[in-house]
C-alpha positions as CSV (number, residue, x, y, z in Angstrom):
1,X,-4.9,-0.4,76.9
2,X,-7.1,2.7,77.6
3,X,-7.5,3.5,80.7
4,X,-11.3,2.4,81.1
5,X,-10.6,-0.6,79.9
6,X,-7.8,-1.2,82.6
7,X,-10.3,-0.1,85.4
8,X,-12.6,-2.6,84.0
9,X,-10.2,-5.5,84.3
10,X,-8.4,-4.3,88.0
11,X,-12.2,-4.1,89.2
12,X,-13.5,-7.2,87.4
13,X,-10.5,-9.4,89.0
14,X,-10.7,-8.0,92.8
15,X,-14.0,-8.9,92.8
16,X,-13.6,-12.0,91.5
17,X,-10.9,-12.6,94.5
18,X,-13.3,-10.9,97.0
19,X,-11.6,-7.7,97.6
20,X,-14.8,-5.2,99.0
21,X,-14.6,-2.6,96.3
22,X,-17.9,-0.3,95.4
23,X,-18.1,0.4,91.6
24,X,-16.6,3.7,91.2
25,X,-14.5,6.1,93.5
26,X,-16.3,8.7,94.9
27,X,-13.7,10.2,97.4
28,X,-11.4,11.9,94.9
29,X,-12.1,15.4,93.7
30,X,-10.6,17.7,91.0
31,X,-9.2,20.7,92.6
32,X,-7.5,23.8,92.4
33,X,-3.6,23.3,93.0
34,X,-0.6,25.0,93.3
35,X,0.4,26.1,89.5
36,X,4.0,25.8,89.8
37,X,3.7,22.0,90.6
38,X,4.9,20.0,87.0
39,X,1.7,17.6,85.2
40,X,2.5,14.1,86.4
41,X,3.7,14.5,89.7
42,X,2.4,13.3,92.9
43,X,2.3,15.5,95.7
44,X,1.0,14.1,99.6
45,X,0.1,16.3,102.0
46,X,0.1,14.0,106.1
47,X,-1.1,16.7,107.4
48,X,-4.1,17.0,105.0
49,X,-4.1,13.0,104.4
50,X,-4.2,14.1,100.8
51,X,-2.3,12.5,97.9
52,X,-2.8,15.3,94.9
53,X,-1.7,13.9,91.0
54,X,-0.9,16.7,89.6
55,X,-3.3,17.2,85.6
56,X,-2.6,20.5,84.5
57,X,-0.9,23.6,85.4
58,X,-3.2,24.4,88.6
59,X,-5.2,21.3,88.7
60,X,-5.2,18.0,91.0
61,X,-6.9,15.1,91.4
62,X,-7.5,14.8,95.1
63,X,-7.6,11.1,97.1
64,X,-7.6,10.5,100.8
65,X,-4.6,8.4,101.9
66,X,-3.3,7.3,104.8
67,X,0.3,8.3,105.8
68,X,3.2,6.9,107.9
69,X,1.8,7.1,111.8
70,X,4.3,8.5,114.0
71,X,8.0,7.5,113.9
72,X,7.5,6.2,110.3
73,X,6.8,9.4,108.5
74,X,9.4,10.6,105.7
75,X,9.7,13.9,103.8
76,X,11.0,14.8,100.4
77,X,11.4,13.4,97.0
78,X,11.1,10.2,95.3
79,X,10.0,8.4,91.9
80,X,8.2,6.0,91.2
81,X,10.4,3.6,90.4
82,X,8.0,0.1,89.4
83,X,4.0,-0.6,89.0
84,X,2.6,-4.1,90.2
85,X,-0.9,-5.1,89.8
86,X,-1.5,-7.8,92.6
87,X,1.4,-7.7,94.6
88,X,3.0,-10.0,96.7
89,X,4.2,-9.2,99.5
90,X,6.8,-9.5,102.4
91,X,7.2,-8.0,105.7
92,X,9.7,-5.7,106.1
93,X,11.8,-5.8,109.2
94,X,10.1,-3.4,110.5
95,X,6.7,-4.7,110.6
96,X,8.0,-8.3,111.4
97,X,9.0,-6.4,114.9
98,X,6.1,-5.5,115.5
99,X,4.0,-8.9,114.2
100,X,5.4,-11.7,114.4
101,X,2.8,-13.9,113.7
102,X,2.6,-12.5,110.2
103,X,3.6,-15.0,107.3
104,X,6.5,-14.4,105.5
105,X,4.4,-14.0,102.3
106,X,1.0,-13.4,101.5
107,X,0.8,-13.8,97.5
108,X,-0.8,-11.5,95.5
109,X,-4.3,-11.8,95.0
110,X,-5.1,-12.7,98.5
111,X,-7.6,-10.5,100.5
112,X,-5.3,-10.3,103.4
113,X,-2.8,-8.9,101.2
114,X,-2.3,-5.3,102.7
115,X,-1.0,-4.0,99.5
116,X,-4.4,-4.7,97.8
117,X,-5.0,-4.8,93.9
118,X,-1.9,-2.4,92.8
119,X,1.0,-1.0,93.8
120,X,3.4,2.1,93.0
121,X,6.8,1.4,94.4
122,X,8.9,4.1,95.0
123,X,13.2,4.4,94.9
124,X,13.1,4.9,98.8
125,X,13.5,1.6,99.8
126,X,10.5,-0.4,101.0
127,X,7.9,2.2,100.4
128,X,5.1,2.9,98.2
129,X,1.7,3.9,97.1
130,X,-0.6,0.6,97.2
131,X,-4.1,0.0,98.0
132,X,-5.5,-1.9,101.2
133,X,-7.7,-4.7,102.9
134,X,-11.2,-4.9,102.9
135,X,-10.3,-5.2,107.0
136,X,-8.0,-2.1,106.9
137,X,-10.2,0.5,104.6
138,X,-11.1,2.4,107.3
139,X,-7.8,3.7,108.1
140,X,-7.9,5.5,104.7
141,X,-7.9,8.9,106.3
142,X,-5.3,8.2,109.3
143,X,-2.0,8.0,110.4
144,X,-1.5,4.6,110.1
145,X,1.4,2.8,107.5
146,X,4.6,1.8,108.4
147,X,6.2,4.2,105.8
148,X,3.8,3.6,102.8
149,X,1.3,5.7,101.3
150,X,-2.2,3.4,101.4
151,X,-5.3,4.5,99.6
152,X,-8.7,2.5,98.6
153,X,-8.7,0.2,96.2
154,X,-10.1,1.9,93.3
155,X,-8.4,5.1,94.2
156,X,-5.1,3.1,93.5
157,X,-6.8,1.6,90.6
158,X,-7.5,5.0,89.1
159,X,-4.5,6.7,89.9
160,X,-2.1,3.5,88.6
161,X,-3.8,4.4,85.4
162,X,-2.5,8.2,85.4
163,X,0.9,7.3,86.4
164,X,4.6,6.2,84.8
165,X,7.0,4.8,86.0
166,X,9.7,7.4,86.9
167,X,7.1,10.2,87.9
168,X,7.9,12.3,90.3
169,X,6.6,11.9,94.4
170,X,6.5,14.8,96.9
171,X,6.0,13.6,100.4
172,X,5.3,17.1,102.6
173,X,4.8,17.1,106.2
């Protein structure tokens, strides 16, 4: 499926499920990037709140994240190791701590699903690039996750579109 066509039908369906989505992205940027970095990887930056996919030799695209708030954060290298277009999701331990009153699963689909309309898993356990809530968009920009990588909605939309399965993550502090 080409790629507009996919952003057609991830946009068409979370709007159909009530997921507060504009039309098109307008926070990510091509930019100048480091030319040493390989085409296909992705590269975060927490300090810059910055996840960079990697086009060209040189060239990014640019999206605002939010990273793992303090005690959470990670460093180094992963893969993407599975794609999931309206998640489910669980828990983890670690968040259960923390709220209890949580359900153990909120299916995918839902719009309190904090995983949104896709997901990237990586190969570091319970971790990966996903979208978000209508409720918790504005922490795009923060120090926020418990681990994971969170973008907006169509920024996950666009970038699940670039990526494969097995590409290459950098997480820098």
């Amino acid at each position: 499926m080409r790629s507009s066509s996919l952003k057609a039908v991830f946009f068409g369906a979370a709007a159909a499920l009530g997921f507060a989505m504009p039309q098109a992205a307008s926070a990510r940027d091509t930019v100048a990037f480091a030319p040493g970095v390989e085409p296909g990887t992705i590269v975060i930056s927490a300090s810059q709140r910055r996840l960079f996919y990697v086009v060209s030799p040189g060239v990014a695209i640019r999206y605002p994240v939010a990273v793992p708030k303090r005690g959470k954060e990670w460093a180094g290298y992963a893969a993407v190791d599975g794609k999931y277009y309206e998640p489910d999701w669980s828990p983890p331990a670690v968040v259960r701590a923390d709220h209890p009153e949580l359900p153990n699963l909120i299916p995918g689909g839902s719009p309190r699903n904090p995983m949104g309309v896709a997901a990237l898993t990586l190969d570091r356990g319970e971790v990966a690039i996903h979208g978000t809530t209508a409720k918790m968009r504005a922490s795009v920009g923060t120090a926020a996750s418990y681990g994971c990588i969170r973008m907006l909605n169509e920024d996950v939309v666009d970038l699940y579109s670039r990526v494969s399965v097995g590409s290459p993550v950098i997480m820098q502090p």
